[in-house]
Kinemage of the C-alpha trace (Angstrom):
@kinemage 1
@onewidth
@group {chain A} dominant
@subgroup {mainchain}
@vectorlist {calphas} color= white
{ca unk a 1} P 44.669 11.640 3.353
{ca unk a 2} L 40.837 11.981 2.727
{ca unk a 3} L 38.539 12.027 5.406
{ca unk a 4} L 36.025 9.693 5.475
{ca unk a 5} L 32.423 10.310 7.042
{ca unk a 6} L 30.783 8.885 9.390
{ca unk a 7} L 27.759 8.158 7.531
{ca unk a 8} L 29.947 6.082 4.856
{ca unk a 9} L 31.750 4.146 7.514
{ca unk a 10} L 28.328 3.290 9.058
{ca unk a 11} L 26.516 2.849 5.473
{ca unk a 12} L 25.787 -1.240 4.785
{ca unk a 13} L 27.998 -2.397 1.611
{ca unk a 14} L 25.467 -3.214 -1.349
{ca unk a 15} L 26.120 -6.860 -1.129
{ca unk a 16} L 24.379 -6.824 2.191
{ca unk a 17} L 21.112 -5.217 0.934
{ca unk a 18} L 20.973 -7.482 -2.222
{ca unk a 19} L 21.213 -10.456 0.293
{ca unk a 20} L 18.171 -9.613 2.757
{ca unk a 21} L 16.393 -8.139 -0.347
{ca unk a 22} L 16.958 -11.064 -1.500
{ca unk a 23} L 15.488 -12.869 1.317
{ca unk a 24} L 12.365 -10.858 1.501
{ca unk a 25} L 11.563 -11.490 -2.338
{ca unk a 26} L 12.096 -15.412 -1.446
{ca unk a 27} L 9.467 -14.721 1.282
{ca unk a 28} L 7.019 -13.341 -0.930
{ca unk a 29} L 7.007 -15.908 -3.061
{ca unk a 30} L 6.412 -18.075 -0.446
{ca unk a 31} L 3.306 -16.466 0.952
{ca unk a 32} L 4.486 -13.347 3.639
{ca unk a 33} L 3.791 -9.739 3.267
{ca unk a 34} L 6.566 -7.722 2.303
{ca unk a 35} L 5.745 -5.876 5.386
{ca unk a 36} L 6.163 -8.334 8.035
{ca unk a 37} L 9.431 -9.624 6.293
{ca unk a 38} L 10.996 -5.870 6.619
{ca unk a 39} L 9.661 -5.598 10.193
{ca unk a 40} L 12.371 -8.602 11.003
{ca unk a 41} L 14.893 -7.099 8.992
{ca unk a 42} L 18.238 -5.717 10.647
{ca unk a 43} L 17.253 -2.093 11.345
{ca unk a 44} L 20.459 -0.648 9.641
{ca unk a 45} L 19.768 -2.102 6.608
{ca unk a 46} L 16.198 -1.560 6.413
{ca unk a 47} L 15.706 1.629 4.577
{ca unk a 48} L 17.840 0.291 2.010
{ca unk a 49} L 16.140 -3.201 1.883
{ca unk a 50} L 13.139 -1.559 1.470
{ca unk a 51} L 13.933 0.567 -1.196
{ca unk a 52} L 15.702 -2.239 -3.028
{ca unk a 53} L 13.171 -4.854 -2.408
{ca unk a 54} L 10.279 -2.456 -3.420
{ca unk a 55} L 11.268 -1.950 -6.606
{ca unk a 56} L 12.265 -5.314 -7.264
{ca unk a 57} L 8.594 -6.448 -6.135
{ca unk a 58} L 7.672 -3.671 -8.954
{ca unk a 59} L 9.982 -4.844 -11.682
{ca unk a 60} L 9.406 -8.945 -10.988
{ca unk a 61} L 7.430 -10.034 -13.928
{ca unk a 62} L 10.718 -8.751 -16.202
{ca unk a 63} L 13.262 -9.822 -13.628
{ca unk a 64} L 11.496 -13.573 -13.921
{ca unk a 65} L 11.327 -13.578 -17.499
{ca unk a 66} L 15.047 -12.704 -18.108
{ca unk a 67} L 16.280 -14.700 -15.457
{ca unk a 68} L 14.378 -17.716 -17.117
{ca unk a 69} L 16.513 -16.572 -20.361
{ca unk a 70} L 19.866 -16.718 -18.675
{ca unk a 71} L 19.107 -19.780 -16.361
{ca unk a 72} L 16.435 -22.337 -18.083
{ca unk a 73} L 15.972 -24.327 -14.471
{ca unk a 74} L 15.895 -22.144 -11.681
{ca unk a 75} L 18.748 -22.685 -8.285
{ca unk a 76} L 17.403 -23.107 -5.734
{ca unk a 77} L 14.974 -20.149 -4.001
{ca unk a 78} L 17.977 -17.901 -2.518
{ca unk a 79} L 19.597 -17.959 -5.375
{ca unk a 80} L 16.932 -17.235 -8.027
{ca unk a 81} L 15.730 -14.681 -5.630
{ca unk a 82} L 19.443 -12.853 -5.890
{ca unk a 83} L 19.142 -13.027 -9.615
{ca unk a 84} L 15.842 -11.486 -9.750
{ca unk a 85} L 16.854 -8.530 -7.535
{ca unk a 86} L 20.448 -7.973 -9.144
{ca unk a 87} L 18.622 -7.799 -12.496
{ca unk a 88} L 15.624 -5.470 -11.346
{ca unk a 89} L 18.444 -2.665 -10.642
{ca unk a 90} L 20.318 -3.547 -14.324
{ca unk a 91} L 16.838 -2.904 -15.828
{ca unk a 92} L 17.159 0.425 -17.911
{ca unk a 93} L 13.788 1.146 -19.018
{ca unk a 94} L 9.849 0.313 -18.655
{ca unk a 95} L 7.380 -0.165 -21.190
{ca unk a 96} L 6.416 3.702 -19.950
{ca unk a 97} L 10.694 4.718 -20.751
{ca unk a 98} L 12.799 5.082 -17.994
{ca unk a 99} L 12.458 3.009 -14.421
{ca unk a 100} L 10.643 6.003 -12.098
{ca unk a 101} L 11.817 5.641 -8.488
{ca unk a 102} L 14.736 2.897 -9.449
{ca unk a 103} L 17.875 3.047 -6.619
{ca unk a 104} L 20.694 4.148 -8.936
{ca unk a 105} L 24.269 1.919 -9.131
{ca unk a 106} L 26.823 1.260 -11.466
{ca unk a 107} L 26.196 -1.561 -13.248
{ca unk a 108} L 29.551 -3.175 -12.610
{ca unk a 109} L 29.236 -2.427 -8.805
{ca unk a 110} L 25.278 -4.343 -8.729
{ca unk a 111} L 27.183 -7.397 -10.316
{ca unk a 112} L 30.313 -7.397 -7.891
{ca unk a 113} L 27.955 -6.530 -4.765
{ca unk a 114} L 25.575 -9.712 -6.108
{ca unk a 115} L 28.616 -11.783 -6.651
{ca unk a 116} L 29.944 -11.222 -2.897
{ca unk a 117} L 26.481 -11.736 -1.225
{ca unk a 118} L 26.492 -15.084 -3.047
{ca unk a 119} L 30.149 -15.910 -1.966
{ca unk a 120} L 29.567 -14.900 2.122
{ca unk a 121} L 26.971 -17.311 2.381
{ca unk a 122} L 26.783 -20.540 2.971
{ca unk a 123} L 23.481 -21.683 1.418
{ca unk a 124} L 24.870 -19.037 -1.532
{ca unk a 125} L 28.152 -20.056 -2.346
{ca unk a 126} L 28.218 -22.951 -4.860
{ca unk a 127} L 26.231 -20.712 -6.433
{ca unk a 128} L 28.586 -17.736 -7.362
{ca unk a 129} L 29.895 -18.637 -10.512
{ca unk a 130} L 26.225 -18.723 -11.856
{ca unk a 131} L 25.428 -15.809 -10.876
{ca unk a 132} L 28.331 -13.544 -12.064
{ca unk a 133} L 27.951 -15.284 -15.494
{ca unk a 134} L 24.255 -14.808 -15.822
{ca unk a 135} L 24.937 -11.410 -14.927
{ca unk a 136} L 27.835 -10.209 -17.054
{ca unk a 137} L 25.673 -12.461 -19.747
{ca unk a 138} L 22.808 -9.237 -18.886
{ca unk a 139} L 25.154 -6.921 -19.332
{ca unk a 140} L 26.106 -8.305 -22.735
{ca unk a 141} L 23.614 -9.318 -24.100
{ca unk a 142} L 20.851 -6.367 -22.791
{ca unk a 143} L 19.309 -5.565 -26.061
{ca unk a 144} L 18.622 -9.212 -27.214
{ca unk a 145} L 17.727 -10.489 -23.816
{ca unk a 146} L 15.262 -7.594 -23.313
{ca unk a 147} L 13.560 -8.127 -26.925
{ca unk a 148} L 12.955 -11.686 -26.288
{ca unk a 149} L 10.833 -10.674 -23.803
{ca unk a 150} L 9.130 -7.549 -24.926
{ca unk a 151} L 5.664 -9.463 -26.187
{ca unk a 152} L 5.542 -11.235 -22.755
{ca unk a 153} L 2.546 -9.370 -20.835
{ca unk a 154} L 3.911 -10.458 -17.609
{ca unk a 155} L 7.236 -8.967 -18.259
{ca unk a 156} L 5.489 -5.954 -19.859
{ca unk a 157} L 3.310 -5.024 -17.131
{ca unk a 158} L 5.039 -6.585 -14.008
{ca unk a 159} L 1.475 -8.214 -13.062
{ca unk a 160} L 0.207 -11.440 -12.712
{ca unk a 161} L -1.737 -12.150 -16.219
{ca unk a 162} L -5.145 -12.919 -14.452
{ca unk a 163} L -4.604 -9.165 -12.727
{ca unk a 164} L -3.834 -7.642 -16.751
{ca unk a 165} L -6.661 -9.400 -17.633
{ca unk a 166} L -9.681 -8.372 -15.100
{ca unk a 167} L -8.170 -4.515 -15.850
{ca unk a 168} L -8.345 -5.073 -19.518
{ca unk a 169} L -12.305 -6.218 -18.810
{ca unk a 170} L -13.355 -2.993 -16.686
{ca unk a 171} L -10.748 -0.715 -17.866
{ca unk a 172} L -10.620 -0.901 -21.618
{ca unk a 173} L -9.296 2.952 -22.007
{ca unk a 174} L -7.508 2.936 -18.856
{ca unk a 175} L -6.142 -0.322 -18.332
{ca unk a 176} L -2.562 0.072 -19.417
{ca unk a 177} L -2.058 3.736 -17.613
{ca unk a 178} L -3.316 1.999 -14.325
{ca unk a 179} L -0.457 -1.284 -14.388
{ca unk a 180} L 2.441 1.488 -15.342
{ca unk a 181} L 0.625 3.730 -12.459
{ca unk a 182} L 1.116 0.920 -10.314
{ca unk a 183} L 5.121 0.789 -11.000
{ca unk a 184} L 5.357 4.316 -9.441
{ca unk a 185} L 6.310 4.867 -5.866
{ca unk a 186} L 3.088 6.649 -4.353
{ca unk a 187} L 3.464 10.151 -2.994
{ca unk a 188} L 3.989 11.009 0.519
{ca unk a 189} L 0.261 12.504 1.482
{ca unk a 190} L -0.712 13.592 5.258
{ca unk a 191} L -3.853 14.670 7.004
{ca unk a 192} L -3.393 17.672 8.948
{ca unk a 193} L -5.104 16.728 12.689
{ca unk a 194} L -7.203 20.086 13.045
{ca unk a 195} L -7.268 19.852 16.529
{ca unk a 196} L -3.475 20.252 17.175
{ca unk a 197} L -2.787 22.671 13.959
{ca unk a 198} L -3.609 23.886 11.014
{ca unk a 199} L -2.473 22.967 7.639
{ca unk a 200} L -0.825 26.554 7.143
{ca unk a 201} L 0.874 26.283 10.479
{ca unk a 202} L 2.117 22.619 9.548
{ca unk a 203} L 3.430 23.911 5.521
{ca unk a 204} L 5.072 26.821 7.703
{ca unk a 205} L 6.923 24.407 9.947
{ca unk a 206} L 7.981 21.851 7.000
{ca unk a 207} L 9.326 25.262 4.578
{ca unk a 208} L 11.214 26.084 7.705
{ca unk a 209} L 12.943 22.868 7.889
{ca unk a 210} L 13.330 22.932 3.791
{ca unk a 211} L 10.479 20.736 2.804
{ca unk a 212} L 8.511 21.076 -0.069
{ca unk a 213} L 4.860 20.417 0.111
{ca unk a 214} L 1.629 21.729 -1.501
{ca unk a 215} L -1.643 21.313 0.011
{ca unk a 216} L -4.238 18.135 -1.288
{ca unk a 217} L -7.863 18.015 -0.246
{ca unk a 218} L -9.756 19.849 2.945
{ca unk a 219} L -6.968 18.654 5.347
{ca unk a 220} L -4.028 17.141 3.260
{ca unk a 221} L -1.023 18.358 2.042
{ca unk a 222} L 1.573 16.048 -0.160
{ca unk a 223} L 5.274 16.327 0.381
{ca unk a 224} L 6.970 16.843 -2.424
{ca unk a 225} L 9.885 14.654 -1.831
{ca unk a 226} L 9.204 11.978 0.184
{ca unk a 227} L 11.519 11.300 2.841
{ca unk a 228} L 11.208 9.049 6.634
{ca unk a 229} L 8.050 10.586 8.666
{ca unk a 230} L 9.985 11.179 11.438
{ca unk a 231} L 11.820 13.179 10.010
{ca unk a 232} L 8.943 15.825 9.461
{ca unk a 233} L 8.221 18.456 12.274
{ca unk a 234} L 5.338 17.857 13.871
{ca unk a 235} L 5.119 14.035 14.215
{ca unk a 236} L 5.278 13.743 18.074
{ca unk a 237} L 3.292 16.536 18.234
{ca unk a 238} L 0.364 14.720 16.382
{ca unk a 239} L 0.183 17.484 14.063
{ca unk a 240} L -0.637 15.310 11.192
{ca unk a 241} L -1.174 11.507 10.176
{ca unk a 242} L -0.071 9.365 7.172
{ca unk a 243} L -2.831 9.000 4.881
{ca unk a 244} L -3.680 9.231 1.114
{ca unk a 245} L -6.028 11.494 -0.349
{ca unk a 246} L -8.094 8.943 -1.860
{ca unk a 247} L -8.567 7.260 2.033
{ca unk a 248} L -9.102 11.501 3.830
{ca unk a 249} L -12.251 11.278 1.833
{ca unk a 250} L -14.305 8.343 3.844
{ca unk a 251} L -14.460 10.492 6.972
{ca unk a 252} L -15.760 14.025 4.828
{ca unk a 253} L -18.186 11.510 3.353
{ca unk a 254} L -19.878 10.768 6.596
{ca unk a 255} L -22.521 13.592 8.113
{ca unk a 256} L -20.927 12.907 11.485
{ca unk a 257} L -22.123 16.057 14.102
{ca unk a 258} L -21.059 16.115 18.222
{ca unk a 259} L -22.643 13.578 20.226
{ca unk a 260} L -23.012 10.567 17.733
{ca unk a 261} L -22.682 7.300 18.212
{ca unk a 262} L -20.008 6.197 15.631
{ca unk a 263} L -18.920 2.594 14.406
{ca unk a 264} L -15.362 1.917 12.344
{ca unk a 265} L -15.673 -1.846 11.628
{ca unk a 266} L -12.595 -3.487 10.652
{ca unk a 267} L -10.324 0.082 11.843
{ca unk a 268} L -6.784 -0.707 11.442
{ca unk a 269} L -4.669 1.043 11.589
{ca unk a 270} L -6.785 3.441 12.679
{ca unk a 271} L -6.509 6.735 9.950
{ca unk a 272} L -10.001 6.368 9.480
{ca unk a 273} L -11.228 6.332 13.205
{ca unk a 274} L -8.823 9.333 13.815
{ca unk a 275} L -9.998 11.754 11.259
{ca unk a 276} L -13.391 11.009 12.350
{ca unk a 277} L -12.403 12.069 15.621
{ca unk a 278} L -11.169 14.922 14.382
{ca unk a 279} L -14.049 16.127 12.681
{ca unk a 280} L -16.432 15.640 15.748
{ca unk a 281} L -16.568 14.526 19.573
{ca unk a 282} L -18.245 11.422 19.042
{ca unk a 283} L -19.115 8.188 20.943
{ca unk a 284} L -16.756 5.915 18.871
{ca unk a 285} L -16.142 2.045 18.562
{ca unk a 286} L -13.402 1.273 16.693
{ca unk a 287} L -13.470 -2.514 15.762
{ca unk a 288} L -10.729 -4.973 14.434
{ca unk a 289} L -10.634 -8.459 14.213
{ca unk a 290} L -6.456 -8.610 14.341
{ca unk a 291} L -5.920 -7.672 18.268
{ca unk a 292} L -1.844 -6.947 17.145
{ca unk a 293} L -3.012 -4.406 14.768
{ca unk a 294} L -5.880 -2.945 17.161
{ca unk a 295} L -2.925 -1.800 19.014
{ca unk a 296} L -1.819 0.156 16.425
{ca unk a 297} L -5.033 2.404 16.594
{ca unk a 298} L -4.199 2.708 20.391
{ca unk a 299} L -0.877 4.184 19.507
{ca unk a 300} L -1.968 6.460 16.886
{ca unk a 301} L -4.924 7.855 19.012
{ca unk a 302} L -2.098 8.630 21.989
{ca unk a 303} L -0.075 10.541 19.764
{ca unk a 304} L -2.873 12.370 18.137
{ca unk a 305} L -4.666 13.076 21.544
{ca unk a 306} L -8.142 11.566 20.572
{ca unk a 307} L -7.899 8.656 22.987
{ca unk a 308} L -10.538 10.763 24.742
{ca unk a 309} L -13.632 8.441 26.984
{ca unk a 310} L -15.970 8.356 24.079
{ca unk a 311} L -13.513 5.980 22.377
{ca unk a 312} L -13.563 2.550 22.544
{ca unk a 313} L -11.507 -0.691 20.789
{ca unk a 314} L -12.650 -4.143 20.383
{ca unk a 315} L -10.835 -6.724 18.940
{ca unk a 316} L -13.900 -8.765 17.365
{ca unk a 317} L -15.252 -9.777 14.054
{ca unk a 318} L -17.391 -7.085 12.435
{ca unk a 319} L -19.855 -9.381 11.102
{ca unk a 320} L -20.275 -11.776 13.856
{ca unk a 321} L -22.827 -9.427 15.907
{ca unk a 322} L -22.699 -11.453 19.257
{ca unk a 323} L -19.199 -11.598 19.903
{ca unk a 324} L -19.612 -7.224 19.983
{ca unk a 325} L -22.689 -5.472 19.873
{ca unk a 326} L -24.778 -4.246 22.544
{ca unk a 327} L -28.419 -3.772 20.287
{ca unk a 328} L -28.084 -0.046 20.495
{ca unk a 329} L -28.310 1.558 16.750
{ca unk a 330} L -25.626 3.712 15.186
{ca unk a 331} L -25.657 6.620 13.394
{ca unk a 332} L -23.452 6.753 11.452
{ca unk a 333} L -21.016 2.933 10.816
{ca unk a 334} L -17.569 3.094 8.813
{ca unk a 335} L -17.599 -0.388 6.799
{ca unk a 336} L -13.719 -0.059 5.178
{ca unk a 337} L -14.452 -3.956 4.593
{ca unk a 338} L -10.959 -6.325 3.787
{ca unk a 339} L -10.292 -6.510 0.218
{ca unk a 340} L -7.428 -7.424 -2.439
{ca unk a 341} L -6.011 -3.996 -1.784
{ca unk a 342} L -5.899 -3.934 -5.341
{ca unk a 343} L -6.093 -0.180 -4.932
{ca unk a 344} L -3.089 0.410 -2.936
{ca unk a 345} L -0.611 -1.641 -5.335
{ca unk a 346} L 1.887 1.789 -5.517
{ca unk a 347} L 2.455 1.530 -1.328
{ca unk a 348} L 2.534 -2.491 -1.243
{ca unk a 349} L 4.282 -3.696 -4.681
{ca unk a 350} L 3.969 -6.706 -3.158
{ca unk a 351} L 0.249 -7.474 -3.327
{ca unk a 352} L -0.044 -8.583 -6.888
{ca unk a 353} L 2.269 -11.433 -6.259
{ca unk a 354} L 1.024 -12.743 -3.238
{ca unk a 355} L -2.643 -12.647 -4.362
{ca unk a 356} L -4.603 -15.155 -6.623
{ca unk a 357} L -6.950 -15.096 -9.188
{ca unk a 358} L -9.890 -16.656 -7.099
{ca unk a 359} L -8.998 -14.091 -3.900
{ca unk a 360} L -11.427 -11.703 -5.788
{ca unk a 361} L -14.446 -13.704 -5.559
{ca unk a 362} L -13.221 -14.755 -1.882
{ca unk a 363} L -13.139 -11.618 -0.524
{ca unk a 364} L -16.413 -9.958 -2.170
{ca unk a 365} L -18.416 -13.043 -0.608
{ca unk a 366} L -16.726 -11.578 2.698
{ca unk a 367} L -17.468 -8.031 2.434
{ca unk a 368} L -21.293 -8.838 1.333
{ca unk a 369} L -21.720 -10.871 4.840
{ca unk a 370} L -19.870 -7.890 6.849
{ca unk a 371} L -21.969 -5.487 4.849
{ca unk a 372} L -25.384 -7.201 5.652
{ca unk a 373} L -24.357 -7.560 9.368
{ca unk a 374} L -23.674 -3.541 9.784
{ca unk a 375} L -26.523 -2.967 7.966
{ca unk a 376} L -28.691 -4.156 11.074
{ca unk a 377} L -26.662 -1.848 13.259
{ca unk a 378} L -27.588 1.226 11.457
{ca unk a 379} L -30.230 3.118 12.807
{ca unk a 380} L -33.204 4.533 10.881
{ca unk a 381} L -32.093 7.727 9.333
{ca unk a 382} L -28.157 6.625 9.844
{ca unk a 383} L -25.624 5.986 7.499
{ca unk a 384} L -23.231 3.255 6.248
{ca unk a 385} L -20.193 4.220 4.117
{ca unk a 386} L -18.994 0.964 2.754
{ca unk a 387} L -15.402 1.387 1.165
{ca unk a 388} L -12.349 -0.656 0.173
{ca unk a 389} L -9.291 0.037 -1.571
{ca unk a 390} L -9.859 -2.147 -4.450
{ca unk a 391} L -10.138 -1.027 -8.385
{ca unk a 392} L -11.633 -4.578 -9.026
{ca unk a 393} L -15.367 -3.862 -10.198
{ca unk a 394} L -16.482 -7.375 -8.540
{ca unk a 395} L -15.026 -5.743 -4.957
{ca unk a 396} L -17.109 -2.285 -5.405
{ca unk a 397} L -19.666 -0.971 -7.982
{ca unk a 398} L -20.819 -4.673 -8.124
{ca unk a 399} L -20.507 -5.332 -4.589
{ca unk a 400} L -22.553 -1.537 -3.828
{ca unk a 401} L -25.801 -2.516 -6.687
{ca unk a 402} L -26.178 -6.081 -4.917
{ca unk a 403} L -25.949 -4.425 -1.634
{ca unk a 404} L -28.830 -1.886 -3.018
{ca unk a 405} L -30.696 -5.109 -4.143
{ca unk a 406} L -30.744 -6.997 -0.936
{ca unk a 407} L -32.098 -3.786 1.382
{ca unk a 408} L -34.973 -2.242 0.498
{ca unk a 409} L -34.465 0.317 3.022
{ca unk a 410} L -31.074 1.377 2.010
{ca unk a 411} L -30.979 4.740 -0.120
{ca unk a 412} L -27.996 5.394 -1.973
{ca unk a 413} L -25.992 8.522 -1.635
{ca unk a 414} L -24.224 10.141 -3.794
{ca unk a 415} L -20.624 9.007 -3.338
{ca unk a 416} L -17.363 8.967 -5.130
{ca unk a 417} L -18.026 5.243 -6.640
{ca unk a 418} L -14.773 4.441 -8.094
{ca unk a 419} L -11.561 6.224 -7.683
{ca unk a 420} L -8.618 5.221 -9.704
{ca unk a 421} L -4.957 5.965 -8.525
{ca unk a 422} L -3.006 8.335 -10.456
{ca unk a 423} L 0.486 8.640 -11.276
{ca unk a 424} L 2.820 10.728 -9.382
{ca unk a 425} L 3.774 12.965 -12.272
{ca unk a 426} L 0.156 13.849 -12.535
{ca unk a 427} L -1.577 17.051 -11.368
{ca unk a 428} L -0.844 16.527 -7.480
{ca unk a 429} L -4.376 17.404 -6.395
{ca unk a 430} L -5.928 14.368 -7.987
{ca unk a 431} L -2.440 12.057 -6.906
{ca unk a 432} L -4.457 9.103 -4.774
{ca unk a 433} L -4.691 5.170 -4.475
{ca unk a 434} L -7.646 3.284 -5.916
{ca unk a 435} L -10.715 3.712 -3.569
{ca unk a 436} L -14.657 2.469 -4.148
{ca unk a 437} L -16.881 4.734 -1.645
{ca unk a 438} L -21.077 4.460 -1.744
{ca unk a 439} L -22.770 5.793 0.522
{ca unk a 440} L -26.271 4.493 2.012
{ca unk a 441} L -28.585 6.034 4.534
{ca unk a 442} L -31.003 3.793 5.959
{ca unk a 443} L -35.153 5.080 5.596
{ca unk a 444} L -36.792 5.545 8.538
């Protein structure tokens, strides 16, 4: 007899993932975050939803156009959702060659599992026969189906075409490296808290345990295969935080000293605030207009032992003065103003299909007016980083020169400008998310 383990006895059959991954593409296209659909999801099958759903997000724009192939008028949502995923993880290759990050099964075993999430459920079933023959149809008929689809950009590039299109305008060298960038799971990057450990102590720990990692930055250091946080020594300990190398650079940025008053408008989920604690005992506010998410900053400020007097949270809008300040100047004000997140497309595959084409001008209309508000907080001789995680020109070098243009008192900095994210398979040092950074300092 063979022995079976536990972990395959307690491991969720396929058909089961397809189905909620199913679900939270359906939700997507109906407006939620990929993030608050997983949060709801059954925590044994999370990891794999995740993992599933991610790179279906990341492999849509083919997924649609095939499906449209095989099925002319789309079933209803479920069902066209279950298509879309089954055929994500038949997909062999990506206008880059082969699918980076893709969740490996037999191709026989994605159509079977498909087939029995259809059959065992109810809204699902009538549906079954359609979607074993579209998908044996796939298997088929790969080559042709593929080719018919090969000049469609939205296929090619798994974006939305008014997204190809504004990269194409400020890109024009770089614009096709940054949409197959965006296909590849981002690394695993943490910022070693200096006040608990060091970054040698923390690589010691992780080689100890078998982990791989290399060091990124002044505090960072990248793990090499990326694998659950908790899972990492040193997490309860508040040895380190999550945080890209791209976003460990807004707190360096900042001359912050002991003894400042310190401003982090619009702080969640708090990376930011922390590392700035980190770097200096200061007199902090930490602002956030989403109270739920203000929490968050709590938390991580427990666990990293910086929840020290000096700090303080307010759930308040950052550019509605009343409702927060109390007139005294700061020195030195964090504005990491909401954006597209056009920057961060690698962590949140999502975020190209649940934004719009007109969310650009949107949300540059609402980082000028938080902008212009913190720039009355300042004090003379203080500082205002402004930063988002945007590569969309209109959300930062634009957004920085009108800024410039509107304050006569505002001297600019030298500052990063515009970071572009990277590849994984590139040199790990420069392996970061899309970030815009200037810098101002207000004259005396």
């Amino acid at each position: 007899m063979v022995a079976v383990s536990e972990k395959a006895v307690l491991a969720p059959p396929l058909s089961s993932i397809l189905l909620t991954s199913a679900v939270a593409v359906q939700e997507v296209m109906h407006g939620r975050s990929l993030t608050e659909v997983l949060a709801e999801t059954e925590a044994r099958l999370r990891p794999a939803t995740q993992a599933v759903a991610f790179h279906a997000m990341r492999h849509l724009g083919w997924a649609d156009a095939v499906a449209l192939q095989l099925v002319p008028r789309d079933p209803a949502p479920l069902a066209a959702a279950l298509l879309r995923v089954a055929l994500s993880l038949l997909q062999e290759d990506g206008p880059g060659g082969p699918v980076p990050g893709m969740p490996v099964y037999a191709p026989h075993t994605v159509v079977d599992q498909a087939v029995r999430a259809a059959d065992g459920h109810r809204r699902l079933a009538s549906y079954k026969g359609l979607i074993n023959g579209s998908l044996r149809r796939f298997l088929r008929e790969r080559e042709a189906l593929t080719a018919a689809v090969a000049e469609d950009p939205i296929a090619r590039w798994n974006h939305p075409q008014w997204w190809i299109k504004l990269l194409r305008q400020a890109y024009p060298q770089q614009w096709q490296e940054l949409l197959r960038s965006a296909n590849v799971p981002a690394p695993l990057t943490l910022r070693v808290n200096r006040r608990r450990a060091t970054r040698e102590q923390v690589m010691a720990a992780f080689e100890a345990a078998g982990i791989a990692s290399c060091a990124v930055g002044q505090a960072g250091l990248m793990v090499l295969v990326p694998r659950p946080v908790l899972q990492l020594p040193g997490y309860a300990e508040g040895w380190w935080s999550v945080q890209d190398a791209g976003a460990q650079l807004a707190a360096q940025l900042l001359p912050l000293a002991d003894g400042m008053r310190v401003l982090d408008a619009c702080a969640a989920p708090g990376g930011k605030t922390a590392h700035m604690l980190e770097l200096a005992d200061l007199e902090m506010l930490a602002l956030d207009a989403d109270e739920r998410r203000l929490q968050r900053v709590s938390e991580n400020l427990q666990r990293l032992g910086l929840d020290g007097p000096g700090v303080r949270l307010a759930a308040a809008d950052a550019a509605d003065l009343s409702g927060w300040w109390d007139g005294r100047p700061f020195d030195a004000v964090l504005a990491d103003v909401p954006c597209t997140a056009s920057g961060i497309v690698r962590r949140h595959p999502d975020i190209r299909w649940l934004r719009r084409a007109p969310d650009v001008a949107r949300t540059a209309a609402q980082q000028a007016r938080i902008a212009d508000a913190l720039w009355q907080v300042v004090a003379p001789g203080g500082h205002l980083l402004y930063v988002t995680c945007s590569i969309f020109p209109a959300e930062g070098q634009a957004q920085a020169e009108a800024f410039a243009r509107r304050h006569a008192d505002a001297q600019a900095l030298p500052a990063p400008g515009q970071l572009l994210p990277v590849a994984l398979d590139a040199t790990p040092e420069l392996a970061q998310d899309g970030f815009f950074y200037a810098l101002f300092a207000k004259r005396r």
